[in-house]
C-alpha positions in Angstrom: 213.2 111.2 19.2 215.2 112.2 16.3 215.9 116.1 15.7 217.6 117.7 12.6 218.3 121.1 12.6 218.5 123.5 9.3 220.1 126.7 9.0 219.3 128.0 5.5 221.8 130.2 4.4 221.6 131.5 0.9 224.1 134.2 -0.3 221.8 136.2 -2.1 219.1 139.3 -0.4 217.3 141.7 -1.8 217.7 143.8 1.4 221.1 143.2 2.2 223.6 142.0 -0.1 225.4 138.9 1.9 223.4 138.9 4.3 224.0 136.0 6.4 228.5 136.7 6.3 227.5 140.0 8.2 229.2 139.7 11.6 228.2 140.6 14.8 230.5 140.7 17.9 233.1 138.6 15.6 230.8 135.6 14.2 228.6 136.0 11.3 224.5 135.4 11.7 225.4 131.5 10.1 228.2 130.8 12.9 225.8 132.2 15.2 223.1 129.9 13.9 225.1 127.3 13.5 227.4 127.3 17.4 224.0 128.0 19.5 222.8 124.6 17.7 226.4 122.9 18.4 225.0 124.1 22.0 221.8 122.4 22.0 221.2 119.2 24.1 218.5 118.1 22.3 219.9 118.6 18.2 220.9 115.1 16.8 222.6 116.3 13.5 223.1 119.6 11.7 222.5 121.0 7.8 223.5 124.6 6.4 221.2 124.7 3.4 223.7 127.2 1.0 224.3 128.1 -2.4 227.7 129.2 -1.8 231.1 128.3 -1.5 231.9 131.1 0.7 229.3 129.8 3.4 230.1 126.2 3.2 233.6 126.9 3.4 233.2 129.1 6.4 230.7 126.6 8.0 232.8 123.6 7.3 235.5 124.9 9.8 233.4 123.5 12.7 233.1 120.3 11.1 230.9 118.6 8.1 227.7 120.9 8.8 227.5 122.2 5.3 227.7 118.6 3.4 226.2 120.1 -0.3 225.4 123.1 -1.8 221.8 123.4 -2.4 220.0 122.9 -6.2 219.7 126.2 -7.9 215.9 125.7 -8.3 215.7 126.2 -4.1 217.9 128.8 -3.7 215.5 131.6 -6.0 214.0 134.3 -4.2 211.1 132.5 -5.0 212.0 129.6 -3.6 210.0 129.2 -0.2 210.9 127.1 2.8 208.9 123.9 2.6 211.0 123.1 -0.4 214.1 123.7 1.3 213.0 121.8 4.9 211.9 118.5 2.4 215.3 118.8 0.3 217.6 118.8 3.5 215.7 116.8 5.6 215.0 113.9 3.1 219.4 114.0 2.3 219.8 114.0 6.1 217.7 110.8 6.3 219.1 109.0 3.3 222.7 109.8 4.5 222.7 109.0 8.2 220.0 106.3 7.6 217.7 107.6 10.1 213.6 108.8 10.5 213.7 112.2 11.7 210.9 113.1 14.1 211.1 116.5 14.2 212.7 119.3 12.3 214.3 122.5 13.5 214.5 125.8 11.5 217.5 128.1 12.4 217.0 131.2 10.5 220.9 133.2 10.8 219.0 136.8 11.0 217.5 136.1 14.3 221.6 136.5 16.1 220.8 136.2 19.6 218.7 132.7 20.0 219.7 131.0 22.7 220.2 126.7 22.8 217.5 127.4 26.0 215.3 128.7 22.8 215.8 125.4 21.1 215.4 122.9 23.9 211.9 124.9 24.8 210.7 124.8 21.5 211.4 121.1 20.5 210.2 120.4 24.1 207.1 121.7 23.9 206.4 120.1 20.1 207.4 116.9 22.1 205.0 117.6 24.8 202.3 118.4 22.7 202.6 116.3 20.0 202.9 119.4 17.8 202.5 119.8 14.1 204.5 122.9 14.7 205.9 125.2 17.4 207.3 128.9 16.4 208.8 131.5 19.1 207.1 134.5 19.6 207.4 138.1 21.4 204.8 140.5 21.6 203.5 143.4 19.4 203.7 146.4 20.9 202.6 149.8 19.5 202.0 147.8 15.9 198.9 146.1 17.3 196.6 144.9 14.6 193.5 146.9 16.2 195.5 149.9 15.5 196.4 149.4 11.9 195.0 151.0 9.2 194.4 150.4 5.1 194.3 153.8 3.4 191.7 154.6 0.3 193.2 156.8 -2.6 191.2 159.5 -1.6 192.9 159.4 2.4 189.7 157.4 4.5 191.3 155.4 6.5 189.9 152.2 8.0 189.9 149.3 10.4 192.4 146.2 8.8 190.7 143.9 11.4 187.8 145.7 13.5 186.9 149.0 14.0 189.6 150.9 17.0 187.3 151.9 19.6 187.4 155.2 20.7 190.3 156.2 23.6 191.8 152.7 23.8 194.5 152.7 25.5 197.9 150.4 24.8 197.3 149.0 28.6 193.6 147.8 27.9 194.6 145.6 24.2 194.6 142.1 24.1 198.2 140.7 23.7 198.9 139.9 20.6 202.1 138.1 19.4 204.1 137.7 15.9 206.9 135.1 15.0 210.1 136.6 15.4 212.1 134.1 13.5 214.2 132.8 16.2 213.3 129.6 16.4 211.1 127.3 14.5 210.3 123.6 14.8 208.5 121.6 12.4 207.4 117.8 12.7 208.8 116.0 10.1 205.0 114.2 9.2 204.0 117.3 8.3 206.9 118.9 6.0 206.4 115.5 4.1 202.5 116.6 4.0 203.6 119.5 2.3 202.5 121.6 5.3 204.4 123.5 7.7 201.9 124.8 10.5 199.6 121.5 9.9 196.7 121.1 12.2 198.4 121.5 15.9 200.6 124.2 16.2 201.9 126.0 19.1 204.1 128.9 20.1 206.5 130.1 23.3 207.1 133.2 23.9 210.7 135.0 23.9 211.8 138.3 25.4 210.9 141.2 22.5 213.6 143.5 24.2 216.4 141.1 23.8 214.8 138.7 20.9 212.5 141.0 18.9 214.9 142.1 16.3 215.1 140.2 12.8 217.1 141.3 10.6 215.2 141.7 7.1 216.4 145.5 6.2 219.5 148.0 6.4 217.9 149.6 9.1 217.4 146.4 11.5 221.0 145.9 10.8 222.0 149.5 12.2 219.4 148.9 15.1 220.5 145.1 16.0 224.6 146.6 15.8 224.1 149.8 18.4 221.7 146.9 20.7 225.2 144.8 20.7 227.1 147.2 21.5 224.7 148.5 24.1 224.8 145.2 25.5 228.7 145.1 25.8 228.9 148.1 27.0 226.3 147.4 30.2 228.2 144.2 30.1 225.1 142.1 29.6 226.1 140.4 26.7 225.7 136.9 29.0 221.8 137.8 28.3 222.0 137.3 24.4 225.4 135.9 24.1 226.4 131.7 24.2 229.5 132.8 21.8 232.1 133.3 24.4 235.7 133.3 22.5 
């Protein structure tokens, strides 16, 4: 089996300027990306998908992982990730001369993936013969039996199903959502145009340790006092592979 792994890595966020060059305990979220995947066992070669200079320069410190900068037309906030997967994937194949079996998504705002993360998920695609795996954690008070649309004039109702009277949290069904730590795709089904296809699957990951992404300002703020928390309980071997 052959396994690329992609860490996309534009420069530009509508919720955070820069985004990805925010550091965290001394590495910014692309290093982070980039050094648990150096970790991995089972990652045969490594692409950082940027638009910038100032990301490829910084990623090309550990060695040729940031080989181009990416076409204009895939680096729009439009731009989705298929197209970015399919441009990467189909350079890495032309340039090493190899077939690519699965693909690996890193995502930088997920900081605190392990390479155990990795291994599982492209373990359990191999396994399975996957389509797709995706880490997960589970919802907690935002369970989707709980949430509500509103009507202008304030009724509220059911998104999925009516909530029945007096449930409690300990009686619902676990539910689960992607939290963008890991993501594995075969590499049939990115050149289907597909990225779930028909046979995916998902592990689940710790949501007290893993269940932050950062997306907003205010997951940054909650995912800095968590590190430091962690340092200061000296616990950071839970999260941390970045040792120096």
């Amino acid at each position: 089996m052959n396994v690329l792994a992609i860490i996309p890595a534009r420069i530009n966020s509508k919720g955070i300027p820069e985004k990805n060059l925010i550091k965290i305990g001394g590495y910014t979220l692309v290093e982070r990306a980039l050094l648990t995947a150096m970790n991995t066992r089972i990652i045969d070669d490594i692409i950082v998908s940027t638009d910038s200079l100032k990301i490829k320069n910084i990623t090309n410190k550990y060695g040729n992982y940031a080989p181009f900068l990416r076409p204009k037309h895939l680096a729009t906030d439009s731009a989705g990730s298929l197209g970015v997967i399919k441009h990467s994937l189909k350079w890495a194949q032309k340039k090493y001369n190899k077939v690519y079996d699965y693909v690996v998504l890193l995502e930088p705002p997920s900081p605190f993936r392990l390479p155990t993360h990795i291994n599982q998920g492209v373990k359990l695609a191999i396994d399975k013969e996957a389509s797709s795996v995706v880490s997960l954690v589970k919802v907690g008070d935002y369970h989707p039996i709980r949430m509500k649309t509103m009507d202008p004039d304030g009724q509220i109702r059911g998104v999925i199903d009516k909530e029945p009277d007096g449930l409690r949290r300990q009686d619902q069904e676990f539910v689960y959502i992607r939290n963008s730590a890991v993501y594995v795709f075969s590499a049939h089904t990115i050149f289907a145009n597909k990225l779930w296809g028909e046979k995916p699957f998902g592990f689940e990951m710790d949501r007290n340790l893993f269940g932050i992404n950062i997306d907003e300002p205010n997951d940054l703020r909650l995912i800095k006092a968590f590190y430091q928390e962690m340092l200061d309980k000296k616990l950071t071997e839970s999260i941390e592979i970045l040792t120096n």
